[in-house]
Phi, psi and omega in degrees: 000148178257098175273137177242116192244065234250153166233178144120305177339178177151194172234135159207161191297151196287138192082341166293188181229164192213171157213109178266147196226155176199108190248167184201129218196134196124173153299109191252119156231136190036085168310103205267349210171151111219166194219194160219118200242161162221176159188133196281124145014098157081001204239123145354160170268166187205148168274150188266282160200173198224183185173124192257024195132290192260171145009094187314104173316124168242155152295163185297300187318320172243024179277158196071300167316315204244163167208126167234123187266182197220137156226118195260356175285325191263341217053019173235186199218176183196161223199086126314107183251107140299180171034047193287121174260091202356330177277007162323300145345084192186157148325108146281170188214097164296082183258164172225151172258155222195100174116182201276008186196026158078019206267301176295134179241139163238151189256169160249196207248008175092123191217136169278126161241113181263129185242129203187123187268000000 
């Protein structure tokens, strides 16, 4: 089995910073991804951003802003949020693919981030 273990979440001020952790820890064969999804109050999950191999995928909404690295020897990934702006605000989500073509996905279980004066 594969466990997903998100960290970090918390409340800040609006133009602050947050740093979210995320390990994957288990039975792994070809960690195929990984990302980061949120979701808001009454709104879908949605992807923040992900990474395949290569250079890390954003969303419109958090480029420039957000940065996430891969330590791909630990399996785990962090999610650096600057400029956190109130529509910011949602359940983060760590996810990972998971087999040769990404096909089993596993979740963590969502850590909250509130941006807030």
């Amino acid at each position: 089995q594969v466990q997903v273990v998100e960290s970090g979440g918390g409340l800040v001020q609006p133009g602050g910073s947050l740093r979210l952790s995320c390990s994957v820890s288990g039975t792994i064969w070809n960690l195929y991804a990984m990302g980061w999804y949120r979701q808001a109050p009454g709104k879908q999950r949605e992807l923040v951003a992900i990474e395949s191999g290569g250079e890390p995928h954003y969303e419109d909404p958090v480029k420039g802003r957000f940065t996430m690295t891969r330590d791909r020897a630990k399996n785990t990934i962090s999610l650096q949020m600057d400029s956190l702006k109130p529509e910011d605000t949602a359940v983060y989500y760590c996810n990972v693919l998971v087999g040769l073509a990404g096909e089993r996905s596993y979740w963590g279980q969502g850590t909250q981030v509130t941006v807030s004066s």
